[in-house]
C-alpha positions as CSV (number, residue, x, y, z in Angstrom):
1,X,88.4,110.2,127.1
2,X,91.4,111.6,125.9
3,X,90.8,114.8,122.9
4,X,90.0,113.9,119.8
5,X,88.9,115.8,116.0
6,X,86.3,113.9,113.9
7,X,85.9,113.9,110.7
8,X,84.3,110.9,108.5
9,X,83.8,111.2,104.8
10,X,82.8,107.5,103.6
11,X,79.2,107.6,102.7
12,X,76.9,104.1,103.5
13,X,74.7,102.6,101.4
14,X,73.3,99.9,103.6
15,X,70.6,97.0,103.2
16,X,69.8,93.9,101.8
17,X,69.6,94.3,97.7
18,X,70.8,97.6,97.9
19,X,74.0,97.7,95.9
20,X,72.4,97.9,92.3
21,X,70.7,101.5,93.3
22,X,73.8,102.7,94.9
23,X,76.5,102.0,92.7
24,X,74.2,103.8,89.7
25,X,73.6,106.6,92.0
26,X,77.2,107.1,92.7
27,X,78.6,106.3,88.9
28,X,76.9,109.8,88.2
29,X,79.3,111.4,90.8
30,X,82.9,109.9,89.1
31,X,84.8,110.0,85.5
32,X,84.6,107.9,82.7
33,X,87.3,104.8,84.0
34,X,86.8,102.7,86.0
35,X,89.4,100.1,87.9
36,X,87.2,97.4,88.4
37,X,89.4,95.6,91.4
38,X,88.1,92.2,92.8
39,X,89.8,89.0,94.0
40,X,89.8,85.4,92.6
41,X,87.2,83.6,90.9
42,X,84.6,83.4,92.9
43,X,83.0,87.1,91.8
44,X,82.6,85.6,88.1
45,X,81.1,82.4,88.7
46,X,78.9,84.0,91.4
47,X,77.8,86.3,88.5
48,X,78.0,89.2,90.3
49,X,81.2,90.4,88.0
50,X,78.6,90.1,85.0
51,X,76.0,92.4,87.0
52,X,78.5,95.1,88.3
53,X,80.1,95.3,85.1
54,X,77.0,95.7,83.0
55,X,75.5,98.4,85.6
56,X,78.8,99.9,85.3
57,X,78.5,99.9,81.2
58,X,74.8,101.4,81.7
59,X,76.1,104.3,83.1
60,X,78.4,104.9,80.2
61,X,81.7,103.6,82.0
62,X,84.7,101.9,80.2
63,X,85.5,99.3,82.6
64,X,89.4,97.9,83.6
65,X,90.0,94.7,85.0
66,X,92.2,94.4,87.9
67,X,91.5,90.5,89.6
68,X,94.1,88.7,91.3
69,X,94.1,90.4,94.5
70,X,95.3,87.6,97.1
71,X,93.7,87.5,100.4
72,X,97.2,88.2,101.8
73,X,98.0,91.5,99.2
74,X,100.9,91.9,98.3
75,X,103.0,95.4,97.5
76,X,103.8,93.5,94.0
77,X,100.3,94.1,93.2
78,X,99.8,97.2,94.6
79,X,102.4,98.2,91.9
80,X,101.0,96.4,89.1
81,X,97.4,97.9,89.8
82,X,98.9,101.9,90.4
83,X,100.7,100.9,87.0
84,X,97.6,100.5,85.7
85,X,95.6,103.3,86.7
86,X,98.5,105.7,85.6
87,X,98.8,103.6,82.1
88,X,95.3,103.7,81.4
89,X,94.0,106.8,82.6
90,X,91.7,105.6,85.6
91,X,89.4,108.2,86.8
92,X,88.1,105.8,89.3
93,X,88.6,103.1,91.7
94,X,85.6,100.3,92.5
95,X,87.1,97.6,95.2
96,X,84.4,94.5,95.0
97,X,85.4,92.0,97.7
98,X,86.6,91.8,101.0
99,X,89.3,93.5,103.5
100,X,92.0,92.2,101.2
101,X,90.8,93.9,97.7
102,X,90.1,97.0,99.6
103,X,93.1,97.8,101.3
104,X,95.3,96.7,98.3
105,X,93.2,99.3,96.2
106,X,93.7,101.9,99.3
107,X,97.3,101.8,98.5
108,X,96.7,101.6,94.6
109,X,95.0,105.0,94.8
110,X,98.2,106.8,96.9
111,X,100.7,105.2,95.0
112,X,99.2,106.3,91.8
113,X,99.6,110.0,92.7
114,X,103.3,109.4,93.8
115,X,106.9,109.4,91.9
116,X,108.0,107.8,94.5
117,X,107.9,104.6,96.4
118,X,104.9,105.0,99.0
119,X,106.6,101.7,101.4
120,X,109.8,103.6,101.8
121,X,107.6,107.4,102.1
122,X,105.9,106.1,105.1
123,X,108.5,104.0,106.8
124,X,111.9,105.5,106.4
125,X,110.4,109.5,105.7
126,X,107.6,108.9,107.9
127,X,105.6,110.9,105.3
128,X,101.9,110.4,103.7
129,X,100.6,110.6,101.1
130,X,98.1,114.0,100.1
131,X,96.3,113.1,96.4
132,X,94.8,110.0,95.7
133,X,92.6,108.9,92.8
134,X,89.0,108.5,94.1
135,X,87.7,105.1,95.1
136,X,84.1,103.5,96.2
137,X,83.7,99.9,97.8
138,X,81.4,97.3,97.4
139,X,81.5,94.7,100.1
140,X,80.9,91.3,99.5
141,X,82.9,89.5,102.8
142,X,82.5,91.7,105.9
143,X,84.1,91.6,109.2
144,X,87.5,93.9,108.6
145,X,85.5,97.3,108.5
146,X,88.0,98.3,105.5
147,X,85.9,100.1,103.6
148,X,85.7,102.3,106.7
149,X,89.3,103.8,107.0
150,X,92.5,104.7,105.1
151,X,94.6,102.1,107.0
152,X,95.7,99.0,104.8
153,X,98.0,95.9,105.7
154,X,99.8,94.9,102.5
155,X,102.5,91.9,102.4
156,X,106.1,92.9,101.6
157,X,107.2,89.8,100.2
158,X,110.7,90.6,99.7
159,X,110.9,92.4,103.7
160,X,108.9,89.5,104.9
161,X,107.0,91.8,106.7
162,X,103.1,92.5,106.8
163,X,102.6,96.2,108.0
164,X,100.2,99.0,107.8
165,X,100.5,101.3,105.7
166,X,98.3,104.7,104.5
167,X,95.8,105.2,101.9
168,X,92.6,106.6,100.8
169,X,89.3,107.0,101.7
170,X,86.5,105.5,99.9
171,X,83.9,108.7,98.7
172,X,81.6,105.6,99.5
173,X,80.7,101.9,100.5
174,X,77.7,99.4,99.6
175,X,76.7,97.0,102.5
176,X,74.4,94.9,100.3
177,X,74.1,91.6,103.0
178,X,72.8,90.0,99.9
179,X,76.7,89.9,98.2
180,X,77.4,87.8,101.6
181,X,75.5,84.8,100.7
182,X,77.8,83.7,98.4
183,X,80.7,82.8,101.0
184,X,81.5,79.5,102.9
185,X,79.9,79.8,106.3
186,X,83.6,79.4,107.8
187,X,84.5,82.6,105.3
188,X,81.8,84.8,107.6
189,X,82.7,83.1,111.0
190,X,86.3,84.1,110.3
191,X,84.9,87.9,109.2
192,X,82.8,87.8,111.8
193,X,85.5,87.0,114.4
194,X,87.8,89.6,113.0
195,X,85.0,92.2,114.2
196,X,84.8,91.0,117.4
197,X,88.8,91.4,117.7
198,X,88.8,95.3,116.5
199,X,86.2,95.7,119.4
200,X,88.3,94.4,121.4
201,X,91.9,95.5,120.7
202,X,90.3,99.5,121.0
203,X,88.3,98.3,124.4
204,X,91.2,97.5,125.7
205,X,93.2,100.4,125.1
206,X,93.7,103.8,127.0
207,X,92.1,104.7,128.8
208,X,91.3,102.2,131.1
209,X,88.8,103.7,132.7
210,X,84.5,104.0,131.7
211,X,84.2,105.7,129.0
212,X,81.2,106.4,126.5
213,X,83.3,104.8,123.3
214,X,83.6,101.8,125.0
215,X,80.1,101.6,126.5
216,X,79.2,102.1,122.8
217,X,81.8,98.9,122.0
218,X,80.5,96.9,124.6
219,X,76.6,97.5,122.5
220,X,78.6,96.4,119.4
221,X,80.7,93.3,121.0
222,X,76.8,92.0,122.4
223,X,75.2,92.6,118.9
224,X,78.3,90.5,117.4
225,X,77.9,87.4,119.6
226,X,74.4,87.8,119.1
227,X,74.3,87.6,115.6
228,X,76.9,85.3,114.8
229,X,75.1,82.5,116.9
230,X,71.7,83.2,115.1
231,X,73.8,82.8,111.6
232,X,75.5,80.1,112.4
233,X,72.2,78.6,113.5
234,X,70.4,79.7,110.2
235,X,72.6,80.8,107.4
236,X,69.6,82.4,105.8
237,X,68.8,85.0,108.4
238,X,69.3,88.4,106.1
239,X,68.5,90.2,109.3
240,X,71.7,88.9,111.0
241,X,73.6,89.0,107.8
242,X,73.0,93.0,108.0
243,X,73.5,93.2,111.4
244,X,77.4,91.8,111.6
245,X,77.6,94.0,108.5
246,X,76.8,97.0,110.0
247,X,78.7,96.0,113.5
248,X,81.7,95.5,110.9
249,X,81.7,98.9,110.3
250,X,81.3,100.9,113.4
251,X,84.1,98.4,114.5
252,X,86.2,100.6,112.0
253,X,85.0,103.9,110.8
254,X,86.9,105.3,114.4
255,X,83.4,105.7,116.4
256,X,84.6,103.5,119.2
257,X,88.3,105.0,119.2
258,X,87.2,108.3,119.9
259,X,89.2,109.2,122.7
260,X,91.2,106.4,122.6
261,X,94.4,105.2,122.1
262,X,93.5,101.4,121.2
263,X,95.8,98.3,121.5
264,X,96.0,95.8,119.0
265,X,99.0,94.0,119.9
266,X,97.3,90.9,118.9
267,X,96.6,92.0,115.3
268,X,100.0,93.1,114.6
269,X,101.2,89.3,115.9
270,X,98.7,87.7,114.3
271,X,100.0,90.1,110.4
272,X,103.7,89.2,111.6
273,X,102.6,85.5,111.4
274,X,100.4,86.2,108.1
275,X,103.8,86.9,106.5
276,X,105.6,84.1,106.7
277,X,102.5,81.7,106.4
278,X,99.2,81.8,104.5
279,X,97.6,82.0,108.0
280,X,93.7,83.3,107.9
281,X,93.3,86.5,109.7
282,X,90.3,85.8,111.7
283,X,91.7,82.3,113.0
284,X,95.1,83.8,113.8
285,X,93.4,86.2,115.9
286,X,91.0,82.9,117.7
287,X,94.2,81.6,118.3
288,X,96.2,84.2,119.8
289,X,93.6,86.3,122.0
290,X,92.6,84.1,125.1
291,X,96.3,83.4,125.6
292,X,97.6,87.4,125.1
293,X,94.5,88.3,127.5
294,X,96.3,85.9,130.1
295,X,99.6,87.2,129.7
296,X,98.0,90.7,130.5
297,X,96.0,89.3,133.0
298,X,98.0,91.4,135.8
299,X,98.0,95.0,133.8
300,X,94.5,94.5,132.2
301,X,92.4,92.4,135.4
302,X,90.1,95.8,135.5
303,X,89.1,96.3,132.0
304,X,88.8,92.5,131.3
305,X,86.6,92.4,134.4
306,X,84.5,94.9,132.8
307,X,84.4,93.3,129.8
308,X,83.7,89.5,131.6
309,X,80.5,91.2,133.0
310,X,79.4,93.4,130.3
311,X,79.8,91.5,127.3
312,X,80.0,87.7,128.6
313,X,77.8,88.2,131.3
314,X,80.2,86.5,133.5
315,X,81.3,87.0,137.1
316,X,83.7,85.8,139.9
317,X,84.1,86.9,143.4
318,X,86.8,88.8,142.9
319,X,88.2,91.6,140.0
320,X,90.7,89.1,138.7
321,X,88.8,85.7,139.2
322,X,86.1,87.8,136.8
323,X,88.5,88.9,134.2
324,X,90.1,85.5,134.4
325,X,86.3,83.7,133.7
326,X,85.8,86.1,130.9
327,X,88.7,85.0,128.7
328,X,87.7,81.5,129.1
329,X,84.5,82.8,127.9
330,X,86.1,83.7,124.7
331,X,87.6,80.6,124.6
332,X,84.5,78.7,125.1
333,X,83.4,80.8,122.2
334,X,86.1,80.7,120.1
335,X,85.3,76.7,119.8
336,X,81.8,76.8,119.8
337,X,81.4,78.6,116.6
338,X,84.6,76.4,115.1
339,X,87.3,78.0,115.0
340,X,90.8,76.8,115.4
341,X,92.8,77.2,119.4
342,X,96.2,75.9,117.5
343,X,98.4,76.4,115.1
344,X,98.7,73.0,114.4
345,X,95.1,72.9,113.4
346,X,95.9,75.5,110.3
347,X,99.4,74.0,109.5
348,X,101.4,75.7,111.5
349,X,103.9,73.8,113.5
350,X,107.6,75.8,112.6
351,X,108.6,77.5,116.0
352,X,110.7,79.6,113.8
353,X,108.3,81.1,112.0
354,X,106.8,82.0,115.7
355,X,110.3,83.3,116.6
356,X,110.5,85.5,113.5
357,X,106.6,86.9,113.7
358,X,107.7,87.8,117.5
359,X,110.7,89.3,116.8
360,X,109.6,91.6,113.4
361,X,106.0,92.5,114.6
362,X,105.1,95.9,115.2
363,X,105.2,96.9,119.7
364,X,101.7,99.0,120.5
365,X,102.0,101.4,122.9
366,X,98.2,101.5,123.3
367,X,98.8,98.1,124.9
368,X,97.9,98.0,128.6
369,X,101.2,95.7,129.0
370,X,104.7,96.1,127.0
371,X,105.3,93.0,125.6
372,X,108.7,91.9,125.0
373,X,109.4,89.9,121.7
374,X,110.8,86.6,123.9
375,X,107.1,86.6,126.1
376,X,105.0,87.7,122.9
377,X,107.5,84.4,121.2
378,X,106.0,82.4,124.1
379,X,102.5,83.0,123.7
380,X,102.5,82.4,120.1
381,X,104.6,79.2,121.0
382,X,101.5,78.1,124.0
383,X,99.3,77.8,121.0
384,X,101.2,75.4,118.9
């Protein structure tokens, strides 16, 4: 593995019925007001808005909506919400949602603290942000790991471009499989999905070669296939609920990319294409993968072996014929649990929009291939 320094502050709170005792707990810890930051509708006629916000009131809070948050953020509302915090004096941040209220509250808390405009800091400076106001999330749709790290992908409507960008920390997260229940089943596949993909994108990173991050991934990708069947198969089973919660976060709080410099090439495609379309996350990523893995097939035959044999239980008689029968593994499985192949399937049938998500999205170096934009424009365009 290549060096590394580790240092992880997010504290868990995990188990089923768990988030009422930990948000108290950790309301003792913060100020007087709170950002209460969630999504659409769904957490008010769910009645968890009710709960959070009475718990919140029992602990002496003054409580400040901020709803809205689309699943696709946007830098619009990360500017309306750090208006907000600075107008109203927030002491504290809660995110209650998914990947999407999370990171858009990530960025909330940085550009809060700044004068300046955090989009231009980071891209044109190449400089971070240092002070942030303090934040906690409580998950209710897992499978992005958010709540795990200070990365963030926000929308810039006006760039049409759908980047990373730098944030806070949380002090802490809830990982209450109970606040899952409420979500269409294709809502979790989709989350689900997404986990499998950050396993992937860091397995197939440098170093190529065996490693003890990636024999902890290849535990993690396992336990995700696992689980997602037996969900899928009963949509009751809290036990599997927690588990793809809890493989959500490892995914992300940088325990498998110790020593690592991961890939994800295909999620920075799949965010180029997010900008220009309302495409889902998790089934941009079904799309895209099988076809990306073939395109690396040549560079990558090794590490997708490893991961045919390890993780699919597949093999072949030969390194490439292996690595070759595990992507159609994750093809089989891409269909089996439902999700799309094609872009068509989701609405997507502009080539230009493919041409401009190849030619805008971000090159990773972690890759084991160097894509150029015309072959990444080609793989995009196999999957129409």
């Amino acid at each position: 593995m290549n060096n590394f320094t580790y240092q992880y502050p997010v504290r868990q709170h995990f188990g089923k019925g768990c988030a009422e005792d930990a948000i108290k707990k950790e309301m003792t810890r913060v100020g007087k007001n709170i950002l209460l930051a969630y999504g659409g509708g769904s957490l008010k006629r769910t009645g968890l808005y009710d709960k959070i916000v009475g718990w919140l009131h029992e602990c002496g809070k003054t409580v400040v909506d901020f709803g809205g948050i689309l699943p696709n953020p946007t830098y619009a509302k990360v500017q309306e919400g750090a208006k907000i915090v600075r107008e109203q004096g927030i002491d504290f941040i809660l995110a209650v949602g998914g990947g999407s209220v999370i990171d858009c509250c990530k960025i909330v808390s940085a550009q809060a603290r700044l004068d300046e405009d955090i989009w231009e800091m980071q891209y044109t400076r190449h400089q971070f942000s240092m002070e942030f106001v303090p934040m906690g999330a409580v998950v209710t749709a897992s499978g992005t790991g958010a709540e795990q790290n200070n990365g963030a992908v926000i929308t810039h409507t006006e760039k049409k471009l759908k980047q990373p960008l730098v944030g806070a920390y949380h002090s802490f997260a809830v990982l209450d499989s109970d606040l899952t229940k409420t979500l269409p089943m294709k809502q979790v596949i989709s989350g689900a999905f997404d986990t499998l993909s950050h396993c992937m994108e860091t397995y197939m990173g440098r170093p190529q070669s065996d490693n003890l991050s990636d024999e902890i991934n290849e535990a993690v990708m396992r336990n995700v296939i696992k689980n997602l069947r037996t969900l899928i198969a009963n949509p009751n089973d809290d036990f599997a609920r927690g588990e793809l919660m809890w493989d959500s976060a490892l995914a992300e709080n940088s325990l498998l990319k110790l020593g690592k410099q991961t890939d994800f090439q295909c999620h920075m495609l799949e965010h180029a294409v997010g900008a220009y379309t309302n495409c889902n996350h998790g089934q941009g990523l079904a799309i895209i993968h099988p076809t990306l893995y073939r395109h690396l097939l040549a560079e990558g035959k090794e590490k997708l072996a490893r991961m045919a044999e390890r993780v699919w239980n597949v093999k072949g008689d030969a390194v490439e014929q292996t690595a070759m029968l595990g992507i159609n593994t994750l093809e089989a499985f891409i269909k089996e649990i439902g999700m799309p192949s094609r872009w068509s399937k989701i609405g997507i049938t502009d080539k230009t929009v493919l041409r401009a998500a190849a030619d805008t999205c971000l090159l990773m170096p972690g890759c084991c291939k160097p894509f150029t934009r015309d072959e990444l424009f080609e793989i995009l365009k196999e999957r129409m």
